[in-house]
C-alpha positions in Angstrom: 16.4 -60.3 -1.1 14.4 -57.8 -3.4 11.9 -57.6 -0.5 15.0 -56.7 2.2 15.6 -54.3 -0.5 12.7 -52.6 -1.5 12.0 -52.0 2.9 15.4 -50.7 3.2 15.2 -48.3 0.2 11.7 -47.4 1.9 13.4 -46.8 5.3 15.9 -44.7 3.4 13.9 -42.8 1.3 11.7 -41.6 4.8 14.6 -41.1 6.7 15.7 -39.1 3.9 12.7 -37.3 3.2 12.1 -36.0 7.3 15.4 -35.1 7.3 15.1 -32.5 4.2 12.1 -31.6 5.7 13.6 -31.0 8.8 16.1 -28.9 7.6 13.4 -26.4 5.7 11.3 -26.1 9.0 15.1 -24.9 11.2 16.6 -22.5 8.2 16.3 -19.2 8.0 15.1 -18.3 4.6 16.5 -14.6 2.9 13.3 -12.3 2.6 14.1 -9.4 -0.3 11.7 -6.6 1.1 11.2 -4.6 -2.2 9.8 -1.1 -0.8 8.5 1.5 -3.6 8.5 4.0 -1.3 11.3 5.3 0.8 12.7 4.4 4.6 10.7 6.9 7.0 7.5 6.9 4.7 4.5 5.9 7.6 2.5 3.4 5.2 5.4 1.2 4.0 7.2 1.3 7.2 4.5 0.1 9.5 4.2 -3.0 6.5 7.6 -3.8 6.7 7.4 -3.5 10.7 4.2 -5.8 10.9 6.0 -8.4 8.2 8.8 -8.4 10.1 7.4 -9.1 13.7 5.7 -11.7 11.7 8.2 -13.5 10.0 10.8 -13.3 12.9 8.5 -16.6 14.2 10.1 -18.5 11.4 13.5 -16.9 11.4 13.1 -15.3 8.0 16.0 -12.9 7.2 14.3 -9.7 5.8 16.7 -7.5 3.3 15.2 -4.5 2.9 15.4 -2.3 -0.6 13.6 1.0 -0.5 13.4 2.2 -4.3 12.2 5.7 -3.2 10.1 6.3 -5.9 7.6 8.6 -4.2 10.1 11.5 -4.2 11.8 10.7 -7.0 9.9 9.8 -10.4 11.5 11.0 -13.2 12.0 8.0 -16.3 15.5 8.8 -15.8 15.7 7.7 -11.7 12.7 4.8 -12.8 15.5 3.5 -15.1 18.4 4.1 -12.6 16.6 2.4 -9.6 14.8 -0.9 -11.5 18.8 -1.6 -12.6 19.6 -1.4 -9.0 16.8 -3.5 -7.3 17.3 -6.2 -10.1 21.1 -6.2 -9.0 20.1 -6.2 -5.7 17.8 -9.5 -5.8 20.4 -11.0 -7.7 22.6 -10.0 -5.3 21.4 -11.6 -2.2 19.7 -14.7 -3.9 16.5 -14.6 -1.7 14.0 -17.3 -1.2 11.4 -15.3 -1.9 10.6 -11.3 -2.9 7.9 -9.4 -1.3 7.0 -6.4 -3.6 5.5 -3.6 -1.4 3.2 -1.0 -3.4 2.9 -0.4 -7.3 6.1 0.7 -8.6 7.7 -2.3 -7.4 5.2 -4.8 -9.3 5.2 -2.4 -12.3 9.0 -1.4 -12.8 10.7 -4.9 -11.3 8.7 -7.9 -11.3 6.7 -7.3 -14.2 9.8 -7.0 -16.4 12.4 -9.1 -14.5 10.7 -11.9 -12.4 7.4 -12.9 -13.8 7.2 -16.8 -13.9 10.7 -16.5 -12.2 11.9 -19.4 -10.0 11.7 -16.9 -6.9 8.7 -17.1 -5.6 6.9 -13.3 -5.4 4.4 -11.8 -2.8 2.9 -8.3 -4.1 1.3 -6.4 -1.2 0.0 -2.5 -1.2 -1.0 -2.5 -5.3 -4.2 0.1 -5.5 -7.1 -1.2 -6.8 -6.1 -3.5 -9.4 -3.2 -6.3 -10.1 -4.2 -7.4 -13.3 -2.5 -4.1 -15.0 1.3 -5.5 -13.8 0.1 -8.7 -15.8 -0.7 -10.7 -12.4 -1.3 -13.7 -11.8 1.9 -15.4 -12.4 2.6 -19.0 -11.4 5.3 -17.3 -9.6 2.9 -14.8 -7.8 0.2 -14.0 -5.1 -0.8 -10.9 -3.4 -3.2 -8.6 -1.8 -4.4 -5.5 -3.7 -4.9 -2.3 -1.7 -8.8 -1.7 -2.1 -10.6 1.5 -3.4 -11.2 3.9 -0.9 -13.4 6.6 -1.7 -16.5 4.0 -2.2 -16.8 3.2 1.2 -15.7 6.7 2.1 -18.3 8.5 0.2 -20.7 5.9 1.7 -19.8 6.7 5.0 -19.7 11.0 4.4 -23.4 10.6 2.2 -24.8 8.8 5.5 -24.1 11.7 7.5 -24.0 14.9 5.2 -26.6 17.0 3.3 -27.6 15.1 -0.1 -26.8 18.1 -2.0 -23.8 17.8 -1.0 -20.4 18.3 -3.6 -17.2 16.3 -3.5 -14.0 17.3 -5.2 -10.7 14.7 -5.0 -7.7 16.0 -5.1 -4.6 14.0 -7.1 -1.2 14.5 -7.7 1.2 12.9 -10.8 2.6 10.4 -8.8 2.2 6.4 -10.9 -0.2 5.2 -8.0 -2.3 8.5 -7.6 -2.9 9.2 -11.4 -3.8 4.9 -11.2 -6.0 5.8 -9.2 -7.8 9.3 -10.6 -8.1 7.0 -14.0 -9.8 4.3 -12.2 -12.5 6.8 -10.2 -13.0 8.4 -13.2 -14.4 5.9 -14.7 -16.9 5.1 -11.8 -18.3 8.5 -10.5 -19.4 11.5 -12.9 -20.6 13.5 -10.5 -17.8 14.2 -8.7 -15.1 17.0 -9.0 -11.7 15.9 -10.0 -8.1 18.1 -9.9 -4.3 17.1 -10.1 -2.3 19.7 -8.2 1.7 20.1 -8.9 3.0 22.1 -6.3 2.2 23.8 -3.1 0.9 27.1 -4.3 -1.4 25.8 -6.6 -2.7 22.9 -4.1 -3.8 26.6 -2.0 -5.3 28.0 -4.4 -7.7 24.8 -5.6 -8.5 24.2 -1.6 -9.7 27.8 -1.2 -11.6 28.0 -4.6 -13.5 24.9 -4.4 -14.1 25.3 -1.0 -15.6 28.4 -1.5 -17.7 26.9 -4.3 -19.0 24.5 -1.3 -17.0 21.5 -2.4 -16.1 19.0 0.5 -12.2 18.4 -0.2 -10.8 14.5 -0.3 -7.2 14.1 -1.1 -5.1 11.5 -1.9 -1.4 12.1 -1.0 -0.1 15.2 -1.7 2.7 15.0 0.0 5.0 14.9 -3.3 3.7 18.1 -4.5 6.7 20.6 -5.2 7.3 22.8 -1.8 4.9 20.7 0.3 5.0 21.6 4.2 2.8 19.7 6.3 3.2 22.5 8.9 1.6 25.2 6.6 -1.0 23.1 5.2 -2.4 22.4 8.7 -2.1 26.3 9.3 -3.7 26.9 6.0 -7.0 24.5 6.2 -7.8 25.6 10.1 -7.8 29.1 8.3 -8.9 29.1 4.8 -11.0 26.2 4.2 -15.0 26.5 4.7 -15.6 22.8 3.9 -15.0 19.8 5.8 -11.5 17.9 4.2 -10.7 14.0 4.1 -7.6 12.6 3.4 -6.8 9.3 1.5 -4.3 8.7 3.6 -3.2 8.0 7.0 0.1 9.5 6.9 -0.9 13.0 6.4 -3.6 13.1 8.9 -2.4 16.5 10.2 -3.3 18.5 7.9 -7.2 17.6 7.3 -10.0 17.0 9.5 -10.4 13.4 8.8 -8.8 10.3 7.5 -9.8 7.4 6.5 -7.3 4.8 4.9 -6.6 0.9 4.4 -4.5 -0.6 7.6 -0.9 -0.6 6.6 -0.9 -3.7 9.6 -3.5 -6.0 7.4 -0.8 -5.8 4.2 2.3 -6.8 6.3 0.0 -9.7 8.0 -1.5 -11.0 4.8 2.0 -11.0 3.1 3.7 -13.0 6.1 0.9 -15.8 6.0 1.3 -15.8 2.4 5.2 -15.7 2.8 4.9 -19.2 5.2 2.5 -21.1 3.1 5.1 -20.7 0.0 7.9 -21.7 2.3 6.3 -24.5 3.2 5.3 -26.1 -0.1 2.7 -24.0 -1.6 2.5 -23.0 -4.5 1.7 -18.8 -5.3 -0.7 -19.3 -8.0 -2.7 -21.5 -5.5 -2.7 -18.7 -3.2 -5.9 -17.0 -4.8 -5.1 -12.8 -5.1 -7.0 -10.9 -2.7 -8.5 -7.6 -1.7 -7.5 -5.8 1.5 -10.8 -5.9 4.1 -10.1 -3.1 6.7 -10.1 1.0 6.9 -10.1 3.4 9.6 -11.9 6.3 9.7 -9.9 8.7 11.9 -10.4 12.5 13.4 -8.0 15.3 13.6 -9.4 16.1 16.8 -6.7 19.4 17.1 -7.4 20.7 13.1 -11.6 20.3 14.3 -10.8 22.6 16.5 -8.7 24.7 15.2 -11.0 25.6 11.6 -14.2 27.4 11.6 -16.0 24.2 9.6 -19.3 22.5 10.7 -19.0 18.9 11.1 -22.0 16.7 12.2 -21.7 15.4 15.5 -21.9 11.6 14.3 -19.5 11.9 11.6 -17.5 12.8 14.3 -18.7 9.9 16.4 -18.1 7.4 13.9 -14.3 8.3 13.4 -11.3 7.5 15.7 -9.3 10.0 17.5 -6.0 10.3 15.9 -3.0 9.1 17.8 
């Protein structure tokens, strides 16, 4: 009788077990996508784009939050906006958060869901985690990877040696992140934070007139920017070749060369399945985006009275 017993309780507890395991392979689990950034903003909605096509295979329910903290970043909206993505969350109860860029690592799940039961995956954080206080045992992620290193390897490869760099930064959490973290690494190079418009012109025409090649990082949260009129003003004021930081704002410099948006919303939805599945975040090691794209503004180029080398030009991507 024990032994009828024992292979009956065996039977159930297999039967039992395939079925729960069943169930978790057929639902469709609730996916809070946490944007920093704001609906319409190139970078986060081509993640969100490439995590959703992803995730649609395992019929993952994605509820997007966009915190918009790119055009608005005052301590007063920071405060005003964390309260509402908290009640959000607890709101719809997802299975799992992803947290897309810095803000909503460093103003959210820092505060409100380390070591939380829901599961988090951080994607788009600049150059280093470990500054939010990851890992968690609730967390993994990918960090967005320093770009100027392999840029300025690239540009020195094909430019005179003498050769001057300036970056440009604005006062935005991720871009002053990341002037503190490259001023640390290069002394030779030129650093400014702009504010508005106006003075943005007035920097791009001074150091280019010094001979300083121009990198930026976004700008596009300066006071008064216009895209349109920064285009205009590079094909006519600027003597130097200009690089932007990112791919968004392509238009208004000669090149671009950025992380793919694409690898982040990939990485996060493999990450996403495995923790479905049964793994465990803090097994999932923390990672480094691998990609960039060089790209050419193949209309500015012709447009601006600037010398570029014919195989810079050759190594970069016509933009699309």
């Amino acid at each position: 009788m024990p032994k009828t017993f024992a292979i009956g309780l065996l039977i159930f507890f297999c039967f039992f077990s395939h079925h729960a395991f069943a169930r978790t392979e057929t639902a469709s689990p609730k996916i809070v996508f946490l944007n920093s950034y704001h609906n319409g903003f190139s970078w986060s909605d081509k993640i969100l784009k490439t995590y959703r096509r992803k995730v649609a295979k395992f019929n993952g329910r994605v509820y997007p939050f966009h915190m918009d903290t790119k055009r608005n970043f005052d301590n007063e909206y920071l405060d005003l906006i964390t309260v509402k993505s908290v009640a959000f969350i607890e709101e719809i109860k997802p299975d799992l958060i992803i947290a897309s860029d810095d803000n909503a690592s460093k103003y959210v799940i820092q505060k409100y869901f380390k070591n939380h039961k829901i599961p988090v995956v951080f994607v788009g954080v600049n150059l280093d985690a470990y500054v939010y206080g990851y890992p968690y045992e609730n967390a993994t992620g990918l960090v967005e990877s320093a770009v100027l290193p392999p840029l300025l390897k690239a540009l020195t490869k094909t430019l005179p040696k003498n050769s001057q760099y300036a970056v440009l930064f604005t006062n935005t959490t991720t871009s002053q992140k990341k002037l503190k973290y490259y001023q640390n690494i290069y002394a030779d190079i030129h650093f400014e934070v702009v504010n508005s418009f106006e003075q943005w012109q007035f920097v791009v025409t001074d150091l280019t007139d010094k001979g300083y090649i121009i990198i930026m990082d976004n700008i596009a949260s300066v006071n008064n920017f216009d895209a349109q009129k920064a285009h205009d003003f590079i094909a006519k004021n600027a003597k130097q070749l200009t690089v932007n930081l990112s791919s968004m704002h392509r238009t208004y410099t000669h090149f671009t060369y950025d992380n793919l948006p694409q690898e982040q919303g990939a990485w996060a939805a493999r990450a996403t399945l495995a923790i479905l599945q049964g793994t465990r975040p803090v097994d999932i090691k923390i990672q480094k985006s691998k990609h960039f794209k060089l790209s050419q503004n193949k209309g500015l180029i012709a447009d601006s009275n600037v010398h570029i080398p014919s195989t810079l030009i050759h190594l970069a991507s016509k933009d699309d």
